[in-house]
C-alpha positions in Angstrom: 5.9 43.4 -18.9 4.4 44.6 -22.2 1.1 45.4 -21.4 2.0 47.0 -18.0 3.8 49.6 -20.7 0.6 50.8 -21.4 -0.9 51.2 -17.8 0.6 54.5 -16.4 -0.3 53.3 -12.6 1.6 49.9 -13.1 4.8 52.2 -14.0 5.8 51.6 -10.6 5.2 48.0 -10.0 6.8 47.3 -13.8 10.0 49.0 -13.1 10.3 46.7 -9.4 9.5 43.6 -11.8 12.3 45.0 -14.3 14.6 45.3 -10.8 14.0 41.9 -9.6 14.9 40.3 -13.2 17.8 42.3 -13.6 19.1 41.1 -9.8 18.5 37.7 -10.9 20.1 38.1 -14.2 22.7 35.1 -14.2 23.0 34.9 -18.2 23.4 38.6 -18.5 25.0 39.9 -15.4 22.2 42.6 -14.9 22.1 43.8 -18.0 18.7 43.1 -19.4 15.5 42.2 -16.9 14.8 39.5 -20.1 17.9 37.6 -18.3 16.6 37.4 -15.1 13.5 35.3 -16.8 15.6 33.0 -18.9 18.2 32.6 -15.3 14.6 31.2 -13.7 14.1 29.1 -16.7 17.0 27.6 -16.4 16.9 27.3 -12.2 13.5 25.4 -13.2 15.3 23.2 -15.8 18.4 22.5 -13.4 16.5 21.6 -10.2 14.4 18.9 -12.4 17.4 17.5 -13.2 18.8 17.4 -10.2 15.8 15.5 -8.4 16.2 12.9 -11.4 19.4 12.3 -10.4 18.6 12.3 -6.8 15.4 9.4 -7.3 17.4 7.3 -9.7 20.7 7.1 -7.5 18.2 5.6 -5.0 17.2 2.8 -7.7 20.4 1.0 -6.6 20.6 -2.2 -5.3 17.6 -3.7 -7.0 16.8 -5.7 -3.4 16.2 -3.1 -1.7 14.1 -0.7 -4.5 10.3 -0.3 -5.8 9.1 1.0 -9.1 10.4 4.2 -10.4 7.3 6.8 -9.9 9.7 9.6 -11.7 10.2 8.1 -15.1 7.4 6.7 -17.8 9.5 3.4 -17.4 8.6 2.2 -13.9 11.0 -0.8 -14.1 13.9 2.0 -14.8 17.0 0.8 -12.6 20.6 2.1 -11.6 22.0 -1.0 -12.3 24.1 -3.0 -14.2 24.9 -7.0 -14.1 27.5 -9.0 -15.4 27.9 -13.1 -14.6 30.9 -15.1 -15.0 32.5 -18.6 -14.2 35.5 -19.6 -12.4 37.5 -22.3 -11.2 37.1 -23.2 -7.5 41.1 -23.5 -8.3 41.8 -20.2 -8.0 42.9 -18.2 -5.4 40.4 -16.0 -3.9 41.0 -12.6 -2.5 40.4 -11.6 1.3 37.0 -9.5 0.6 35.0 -12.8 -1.1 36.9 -15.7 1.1 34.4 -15.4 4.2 31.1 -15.9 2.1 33.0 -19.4 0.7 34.0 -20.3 4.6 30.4 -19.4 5.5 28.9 -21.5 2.7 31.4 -24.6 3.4 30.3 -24.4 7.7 26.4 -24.7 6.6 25.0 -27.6 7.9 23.1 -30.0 5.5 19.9 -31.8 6.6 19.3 -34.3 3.8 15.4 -35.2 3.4 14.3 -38.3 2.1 10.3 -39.3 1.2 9.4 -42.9 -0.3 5.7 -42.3 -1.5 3.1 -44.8 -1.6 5.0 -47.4 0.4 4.5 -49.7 3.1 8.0 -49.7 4.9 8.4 -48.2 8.3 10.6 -46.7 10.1 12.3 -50.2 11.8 12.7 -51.6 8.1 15.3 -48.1 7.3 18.9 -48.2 8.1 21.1 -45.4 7.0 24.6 -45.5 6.2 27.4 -43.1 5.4 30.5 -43.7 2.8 33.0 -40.9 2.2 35.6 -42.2 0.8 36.1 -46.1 1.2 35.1 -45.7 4.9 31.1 -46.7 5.9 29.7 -45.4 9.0 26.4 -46.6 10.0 24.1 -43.8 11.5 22.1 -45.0 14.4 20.0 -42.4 14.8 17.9 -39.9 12.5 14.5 -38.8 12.2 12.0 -40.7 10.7 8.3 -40.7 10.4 5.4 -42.9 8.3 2.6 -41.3 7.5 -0.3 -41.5 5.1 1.8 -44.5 3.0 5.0 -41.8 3.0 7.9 -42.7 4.7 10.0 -39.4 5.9 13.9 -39.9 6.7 15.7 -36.6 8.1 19.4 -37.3 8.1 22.0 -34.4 9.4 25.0 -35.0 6.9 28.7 -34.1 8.5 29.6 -33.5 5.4 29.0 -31.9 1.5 30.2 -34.1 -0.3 29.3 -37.3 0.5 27.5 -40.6 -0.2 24.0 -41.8 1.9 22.5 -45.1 1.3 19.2 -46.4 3.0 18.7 -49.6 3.5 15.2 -51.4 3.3 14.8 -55.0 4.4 12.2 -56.0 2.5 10.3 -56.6 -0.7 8.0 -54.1 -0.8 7.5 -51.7 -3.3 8.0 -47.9 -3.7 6.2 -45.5 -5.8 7.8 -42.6 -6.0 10.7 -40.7 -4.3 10.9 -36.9 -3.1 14.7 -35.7 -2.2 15.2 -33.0 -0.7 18.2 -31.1 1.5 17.8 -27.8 3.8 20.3 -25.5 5.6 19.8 -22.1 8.0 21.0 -18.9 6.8 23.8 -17.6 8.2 25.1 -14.1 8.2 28.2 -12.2 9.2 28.0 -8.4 9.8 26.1 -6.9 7.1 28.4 -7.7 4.1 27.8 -11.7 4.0 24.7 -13.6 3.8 24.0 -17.0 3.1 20.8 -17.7 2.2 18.8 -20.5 3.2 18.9 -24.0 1.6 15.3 -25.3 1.4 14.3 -27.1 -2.0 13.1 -30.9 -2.6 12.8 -32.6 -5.9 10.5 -35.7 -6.5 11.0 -38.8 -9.1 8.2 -40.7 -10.2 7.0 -42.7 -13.5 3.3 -43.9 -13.9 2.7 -47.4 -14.1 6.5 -48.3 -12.3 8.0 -48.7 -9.4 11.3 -48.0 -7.7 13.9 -50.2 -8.2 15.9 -51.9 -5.5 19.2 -51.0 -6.5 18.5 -47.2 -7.0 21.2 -44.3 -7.4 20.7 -40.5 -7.3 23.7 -38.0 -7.8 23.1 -34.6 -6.4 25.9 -31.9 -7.4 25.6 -28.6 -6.1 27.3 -25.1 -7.2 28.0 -22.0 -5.2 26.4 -19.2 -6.5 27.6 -15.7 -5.3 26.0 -12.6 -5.6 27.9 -9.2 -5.0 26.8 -6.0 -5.0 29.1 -3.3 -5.8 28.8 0.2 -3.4 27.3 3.0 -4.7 29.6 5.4 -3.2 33.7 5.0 -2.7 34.8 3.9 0.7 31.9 1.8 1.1 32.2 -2.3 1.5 31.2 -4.7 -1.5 28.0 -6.8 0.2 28.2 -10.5 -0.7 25.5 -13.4 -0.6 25.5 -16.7 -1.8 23.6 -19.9 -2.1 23.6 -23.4 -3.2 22.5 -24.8 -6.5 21.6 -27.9 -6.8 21.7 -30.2 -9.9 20.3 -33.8 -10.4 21.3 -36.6 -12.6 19.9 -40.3 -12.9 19.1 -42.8 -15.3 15.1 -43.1 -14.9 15.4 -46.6 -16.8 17.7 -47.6 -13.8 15.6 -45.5 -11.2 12.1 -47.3 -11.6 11.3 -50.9 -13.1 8.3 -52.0 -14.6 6.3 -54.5 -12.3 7.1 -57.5 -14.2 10.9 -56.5 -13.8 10.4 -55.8 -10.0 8.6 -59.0 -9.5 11.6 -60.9 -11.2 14.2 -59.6 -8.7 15.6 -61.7 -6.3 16.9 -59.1 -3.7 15.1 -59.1 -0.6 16.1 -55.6 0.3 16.3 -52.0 -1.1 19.6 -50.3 -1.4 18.9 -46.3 -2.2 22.2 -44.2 -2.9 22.1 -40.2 -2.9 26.0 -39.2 -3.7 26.2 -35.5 -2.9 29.4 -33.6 -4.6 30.3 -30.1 -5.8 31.2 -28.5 -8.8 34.4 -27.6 -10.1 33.3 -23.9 -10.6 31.6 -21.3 -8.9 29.0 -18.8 -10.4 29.9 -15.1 -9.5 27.1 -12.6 -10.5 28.2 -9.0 -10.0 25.6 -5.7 -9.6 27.3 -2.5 -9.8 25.4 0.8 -10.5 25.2 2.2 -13.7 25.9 5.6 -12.2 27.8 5.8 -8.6 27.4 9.2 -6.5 30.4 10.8 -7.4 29.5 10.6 -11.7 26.2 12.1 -10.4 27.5 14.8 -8.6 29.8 15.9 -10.8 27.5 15.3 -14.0 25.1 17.7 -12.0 27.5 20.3 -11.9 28.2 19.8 -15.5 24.8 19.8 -16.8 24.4 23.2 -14.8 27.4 25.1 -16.1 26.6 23.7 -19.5 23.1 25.1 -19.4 24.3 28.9 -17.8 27.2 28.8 -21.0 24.4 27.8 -23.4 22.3 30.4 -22.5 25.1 32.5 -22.0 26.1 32.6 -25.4 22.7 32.6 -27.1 21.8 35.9 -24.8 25.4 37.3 -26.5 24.4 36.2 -30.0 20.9 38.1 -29.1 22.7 41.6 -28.2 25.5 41.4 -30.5 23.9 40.1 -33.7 20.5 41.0 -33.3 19.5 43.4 -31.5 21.8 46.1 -33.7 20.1 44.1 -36.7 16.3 45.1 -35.2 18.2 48.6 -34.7 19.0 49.2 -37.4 16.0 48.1 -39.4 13.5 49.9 -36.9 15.8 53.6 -37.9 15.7 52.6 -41.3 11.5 52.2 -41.2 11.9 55.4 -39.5 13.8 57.1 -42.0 12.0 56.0 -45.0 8.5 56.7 -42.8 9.9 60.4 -42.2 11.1 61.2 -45.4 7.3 60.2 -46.6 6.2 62.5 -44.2 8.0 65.0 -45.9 7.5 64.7 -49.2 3.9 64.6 -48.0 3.8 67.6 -46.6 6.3 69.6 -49.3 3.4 68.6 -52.0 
């Protein structure tokens, strides 16, 4: 706009350019075309900040995002997480009660390898105590391959105890325990994840011993993820954690101890219980759609007030102060002139 001044054919085009800034003059109403520029500053300013918000309201859940392309930190999340215990004791409310039912109704298939053994399948029977009652199963799936005998036993049951019995003196070298379960979902709130993990036990130089016992304790771990927007449903999933505990002197004997037995079978107990607690861990965004919207709206009236008042701070304090030093200058400047001229 400043050099045009001095171009007598851009007179025209200057004063449309001085129109157009003056029409889009939001600090100053129209007053002064040097509002309409700072107004598209501050459009420029406002619409970045408003696709920020936009991209990182999206970076919520973490499941379902990628790495932030907008921001320097590409690991930048809108979320927040918080974990806590509680008492299977307590009553639970209607919104997290189906994703207990749903883990309670999934099936257990309880997996079972002796390594480096020579039983077979017609040496194994499997038996079944809950409570003081056993229950001989008749029939499970079993396979020896390789010197690894596989038992696949379908358990009625969580928590419950399974012994096999081997009838015989050979030796075992190591053990592998494992249990798996299908997912199972209902809707698209409740998810339970899929129960697929083994564990082995082994000790160099020893073998397993013929009385052995392996307690298995699970906890329920439940994930919920808060909505990002009111009105929406809470999404829940869950899964099982396992936990072991043995006594490995108990577990495997030396050979000299093994050889000294006087058993002529192998009795193998896996006792499978749960824990008196639960694990609940809890996403929620950092900022739901509602903050953002109205934190939007803020951040633009903030910035047209801001402006605002600096453009009123400009033409009340100074712009009369640049006045009045440019008449002075041109006071002192003519009355050189004169004196200049008088002599």
């Amino acid at each position: 706009m400043g050099a045009s001044k001095w171009f007598i054919r851009c007179k025209g085009i200057r004063q449309i350019i001085k129109g157009v800034f003056k029409q889009t003059d939001l600090i100053g109403e129209g007053q002064l075309w040097v509002g309409g520029i700072v107004s598209f500053s501050v459009i420029v300013l406002v619409v970045f900040a408003y696709v920020f918000s936009a991209l990182y309201l999206r970076q919520y859940p973490i499941e379902t995002t990628s790495n932030s392309s907008f921001t320097c930190n590409p690991s930048l999340r809108n979320s927040k997480f918080s974990t806590e215990m509680q008492l299977l004791g307590i009553p639970l409310n209607d919104e997290i009660q189906p994703i207990f039912d749903m883990l309670d109704a999934q099936p257990y298939t309880l997996n079972v390898d002796l390594v480096n053994t020579l039983f077979n399948c017609q040496d194994v029977i499997v038996q079944q105590t809950v409570g003081l009652v056993i229950t001989f199963i008749a029939s499970q799936n079993c396979s020896y391959h390789n010197a690894v005998l596989s038992v696949s036993i379908t358990l009625p049951l969580h928590a419950i105890a399974i012994q096999l019995i081997l009838n015989d003196t050979l030796s075992v070298g190591g053990i592998r325990v494992g249990l798996s379960g299908p997912e199972a979902t209902k809707g698209d709130n409740y998810r339970v994840k899929e129960l697929n993990f083994k564990q082995s036990y082994s000790v160099p130089n020893r073998v397993l011993s013929q009385n052995p016992s392996l307690q298995l304790q699970f906890i329920r771990l439940i994930n919920s993820t808060d909505p990002l927007s009111e009105g929406q449903d809470t999404k829940f999933s869950a899964l099982w954690i396992p936990t072991f505990s043995y006594v490995s002197d108990q577990l495997f004997l030396t050979e000299t101890q093994y050889i000294g037995n006087t058993q002529l079978q192998t009795l193998f107990t896996i006792s499978l219980s749960e824990k008196a607690y639960y694990v609940l861990n809890t996403q929620s965004p950092i900022a739901k759609q509602a903050e953002v919207v109205f934190h939007s709206i803020l951040f633009t009236i903030v910035c047209l007030e801001l402006f605002g008042l600096l453009f009123l701070i400009f033409k009340l304090l100074f712009i009369p102060l640049f006045k009045s030093i440019i008449s002075k200058f041109h006071r002192i400047s003519a009355s050189e002139k004169y004196q200049t001229t008088k002599m």
